[in-house]
C-alpha positions in Angstrom: 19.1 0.8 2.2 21.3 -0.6 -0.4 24.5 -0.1 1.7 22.7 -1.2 5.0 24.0 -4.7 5.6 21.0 -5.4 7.7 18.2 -4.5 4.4 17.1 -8.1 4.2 16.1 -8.1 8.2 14.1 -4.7 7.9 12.4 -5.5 4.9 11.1 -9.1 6.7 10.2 -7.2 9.3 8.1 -4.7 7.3 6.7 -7.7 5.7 5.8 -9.4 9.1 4.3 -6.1 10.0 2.4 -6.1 6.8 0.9 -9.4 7.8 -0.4 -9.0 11.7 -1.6 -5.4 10.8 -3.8 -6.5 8.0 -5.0 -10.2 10.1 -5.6 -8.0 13.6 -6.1 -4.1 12.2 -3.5 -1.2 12.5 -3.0 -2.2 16.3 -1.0 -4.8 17.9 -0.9 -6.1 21.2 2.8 -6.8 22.8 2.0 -10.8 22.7 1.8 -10.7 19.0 4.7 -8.3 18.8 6.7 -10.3 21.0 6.9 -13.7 19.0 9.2 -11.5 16.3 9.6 -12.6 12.8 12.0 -15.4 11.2 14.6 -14.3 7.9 15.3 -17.8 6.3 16.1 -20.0 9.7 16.8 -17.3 12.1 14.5 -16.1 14.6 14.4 -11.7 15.1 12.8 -10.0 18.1 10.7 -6.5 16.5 11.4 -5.1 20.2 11.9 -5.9 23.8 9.6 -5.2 26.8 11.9 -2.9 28.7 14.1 -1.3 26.0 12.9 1.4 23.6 15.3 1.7 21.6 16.4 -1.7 19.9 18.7 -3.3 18.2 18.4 -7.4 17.7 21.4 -9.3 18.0 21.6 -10.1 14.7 21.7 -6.6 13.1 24.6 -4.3 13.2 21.9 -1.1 13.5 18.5 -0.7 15.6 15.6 -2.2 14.4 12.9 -0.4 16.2 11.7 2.4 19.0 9.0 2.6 21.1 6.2 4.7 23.3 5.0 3.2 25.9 1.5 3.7 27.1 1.7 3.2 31.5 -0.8 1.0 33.2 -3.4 2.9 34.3 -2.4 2.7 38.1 -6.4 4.4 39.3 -5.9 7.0 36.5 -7.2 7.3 33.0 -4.7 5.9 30.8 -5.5 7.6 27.3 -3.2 10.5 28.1 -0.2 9.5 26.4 3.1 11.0 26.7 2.3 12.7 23.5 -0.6 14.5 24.4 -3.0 15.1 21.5 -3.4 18.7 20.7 0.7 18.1 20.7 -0.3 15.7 17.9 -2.2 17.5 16.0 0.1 20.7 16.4 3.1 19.0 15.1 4.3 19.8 11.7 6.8 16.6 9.9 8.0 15.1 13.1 7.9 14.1 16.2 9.9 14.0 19.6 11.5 11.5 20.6 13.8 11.1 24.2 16.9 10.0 25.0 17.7 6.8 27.0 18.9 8.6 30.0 20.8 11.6 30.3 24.2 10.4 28.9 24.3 10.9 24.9 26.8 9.2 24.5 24.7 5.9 25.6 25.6 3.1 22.8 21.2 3.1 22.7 21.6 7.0 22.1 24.6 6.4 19.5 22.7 3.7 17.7 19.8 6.9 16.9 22.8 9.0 15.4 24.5 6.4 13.9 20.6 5.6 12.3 20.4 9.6 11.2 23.7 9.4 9.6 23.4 6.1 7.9 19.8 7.0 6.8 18.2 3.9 8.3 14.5 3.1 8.1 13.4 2.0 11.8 9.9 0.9 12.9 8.5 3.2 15.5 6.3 1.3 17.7 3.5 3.8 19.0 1.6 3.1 22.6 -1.6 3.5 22.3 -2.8 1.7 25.3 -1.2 -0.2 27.5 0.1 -3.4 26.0 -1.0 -2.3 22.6 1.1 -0.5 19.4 0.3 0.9 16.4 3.0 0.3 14.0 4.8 3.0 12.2 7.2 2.1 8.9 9.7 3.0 7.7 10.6 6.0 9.9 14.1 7.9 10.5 16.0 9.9 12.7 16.2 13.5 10.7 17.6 14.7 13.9 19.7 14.4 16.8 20.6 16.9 19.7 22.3 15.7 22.7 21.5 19.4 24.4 17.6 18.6 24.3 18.5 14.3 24.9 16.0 13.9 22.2 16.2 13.2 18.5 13.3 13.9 15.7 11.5 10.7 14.1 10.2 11.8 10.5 7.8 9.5 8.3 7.9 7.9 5.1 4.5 7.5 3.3 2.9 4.5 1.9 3.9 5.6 -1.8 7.5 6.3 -1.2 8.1 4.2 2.3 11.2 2.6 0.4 12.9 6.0 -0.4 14.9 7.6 2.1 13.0 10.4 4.2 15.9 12.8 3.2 15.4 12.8 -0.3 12.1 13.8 -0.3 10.7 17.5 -0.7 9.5 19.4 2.3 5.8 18.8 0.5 6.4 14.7 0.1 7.3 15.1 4.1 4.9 17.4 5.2 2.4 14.7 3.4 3.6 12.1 4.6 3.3 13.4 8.4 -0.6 13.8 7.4 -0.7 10.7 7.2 0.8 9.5 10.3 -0.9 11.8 12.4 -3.8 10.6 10.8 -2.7 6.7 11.8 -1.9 7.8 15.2 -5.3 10.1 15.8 -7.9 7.1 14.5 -5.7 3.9 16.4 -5.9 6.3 19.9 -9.7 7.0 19.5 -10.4 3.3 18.7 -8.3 2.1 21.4 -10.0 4.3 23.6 -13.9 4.0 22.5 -13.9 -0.1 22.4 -12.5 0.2 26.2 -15.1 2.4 27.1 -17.7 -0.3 25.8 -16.3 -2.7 27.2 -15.4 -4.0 23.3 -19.2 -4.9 22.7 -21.4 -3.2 19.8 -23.6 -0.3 21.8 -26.7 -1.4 19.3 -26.6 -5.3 19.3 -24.2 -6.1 22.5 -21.6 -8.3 20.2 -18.4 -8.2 22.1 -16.1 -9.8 19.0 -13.2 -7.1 19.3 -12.6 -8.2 15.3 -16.1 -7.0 14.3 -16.2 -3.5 16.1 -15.2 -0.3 14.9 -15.0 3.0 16.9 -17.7 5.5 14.8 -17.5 9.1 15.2 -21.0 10.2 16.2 -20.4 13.7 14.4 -18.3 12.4 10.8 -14.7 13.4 11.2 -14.5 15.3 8.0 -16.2 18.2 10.0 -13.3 19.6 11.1 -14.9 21.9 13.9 -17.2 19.1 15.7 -15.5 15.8 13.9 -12.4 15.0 16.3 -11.4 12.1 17.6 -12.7 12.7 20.9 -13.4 9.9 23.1 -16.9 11.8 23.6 -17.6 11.5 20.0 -17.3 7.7 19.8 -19.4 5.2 20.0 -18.5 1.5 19.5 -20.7 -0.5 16.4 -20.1 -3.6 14.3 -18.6 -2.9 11.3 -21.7 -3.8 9.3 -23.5 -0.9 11.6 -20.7 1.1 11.7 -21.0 1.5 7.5 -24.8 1.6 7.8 -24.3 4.9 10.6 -22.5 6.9 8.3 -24.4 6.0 5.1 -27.3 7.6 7.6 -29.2 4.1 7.2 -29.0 3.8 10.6 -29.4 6.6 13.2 -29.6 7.2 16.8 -31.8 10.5 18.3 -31.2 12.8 21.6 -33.4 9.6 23.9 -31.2 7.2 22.8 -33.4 5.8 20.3 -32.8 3.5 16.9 -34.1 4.5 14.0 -33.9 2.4 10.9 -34.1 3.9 6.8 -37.1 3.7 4.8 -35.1 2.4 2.4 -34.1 -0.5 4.8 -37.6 -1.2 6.1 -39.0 -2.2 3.0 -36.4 -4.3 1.9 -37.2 -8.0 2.4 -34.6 -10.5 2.7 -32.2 -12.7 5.3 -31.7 -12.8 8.6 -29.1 -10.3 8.3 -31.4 -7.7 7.3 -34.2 -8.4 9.4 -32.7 -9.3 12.8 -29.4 -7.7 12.5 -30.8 -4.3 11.0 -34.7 -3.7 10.5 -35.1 -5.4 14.5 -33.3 -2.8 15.2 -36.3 0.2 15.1 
């Protein structure tokens, strides 16, 4: 990044990113996105409804690509473009397609000239329509004009400021852990809160800022744990963290059951009402 004229840009963008993402969660809607960011007294678009690939007037490279997620149009919209067993079979990167079928596109050039110069791009993942989960820094590690697609490779969090290059094949293989990881729990989120309706299945609170997606079977059983849609179910966050500390659990009927170890605690309305009413 040090010879990149446009550093200062990408890193305010990072930072912007920084800020949404940890006000509003790993996802982002467009109308948040589409506001941009300022560096100093100029105003920077992260991305464009209609382009994917990016590049604000004000920089000399692109910014940022994107995945969009269709409007559902009578179908279910959770299947992505990148399916998810295509997620979880991919090893550091992932596809990514042409504008078009010319190469030679300046959109297509800008990904090649971003391999060559080694930029770090934000890769701006649908995962529903109208929402993004945020992925930064990424880069270009390829670029075939036979297949019209290029391969996006990921940084980590500890290293996001090195270049994706320089890294060993363990630091990358790592660091696409972790984005699958990013990818797998935003899409199952996304997709439990819409199938209730964004309100808590055990109190009815419908604040989208208070619920989490919980996995019914914990995800760190690799066989049962996935993130599956049909092992979802939507909770507050305070019921979400009493679920999987197995203070709170829900049988075969569809019944609550509360800990002993809650019930004979005594103490606010929090506890009573939110929790021990609960049985």
């Amino acid at each position: 990044m040090q010879e990149d004229p446009d550093a200062h840009i990408r890193l305010a963008a990072f930072s912007k990113l920084d800020s949404l993402t940890l006000l509003n969660g790993p996802s982002l809607s467009w109308q948040s996105l589409s506001e941009g960011f300022t560096v100093g007294n100029t105003h920077v678009l992260f991305a464009t409804a209609v382009e994917g690939i990016f590049k604000p007037r004000q920089m000399s490279g692109i910014l940022s690509i994107k995945t969009v997620v269709p409007k559902p149009g009578g179908k279910v919209w959770y299947a992505d473009q990148v399916k998810d067993e295509q997620i979880a079979s991919l090893d550091r990167v992932i596809r990514y397609s042409f504008k078009g079928t010319n190469p030679e596109d300046p959109k297509n050039r800008g990904l090649r000239d971003a391999m060559l110069k080694r930029l770090p791009l934000i890769y701006f993942y649908g995962v529903k329509p109208g929402s993004y989960l945020p992925l930064y820094p990424v880069y270009i590690v390829d670029w075939n004009p036979k297949t019209l697609s290029c391969s996006v490779g990921f940084a980590s969090e500890q290293t996001k400021m090195d270049f994706l290059s320089d890294l060993s094949p363990i630091e990358r293989s790592y660091s696409m852990v972790q984005a699958k990881h990013r990818i797998h729990q935003s899409l199952f989120r996304e997709r439990v809160i819409e199938a209730y309706n964004g309100r808590c299945a055990l109190t009815g609170l419908p604040a989208l800022k208070l619920v989490d997606a919980a996995h019914i079977v914990p995800d760190r059983n690799e066989d049962l744990g996935q993130p599956d849609i049909r092992n979802g179910i939507c909770m507050t966050k305070i019921h979400h963290a009493a679920f999987d500390a197995n203070l709170i659990g829900i049988d075969p009927d569809y019944r609550i059951h509360i800990s002993e170890s809650l019930l004979t605690l005594h103490d606010g309305p929090m506890l009573e009402q939110g929790l021990k009413a609960l049985q």
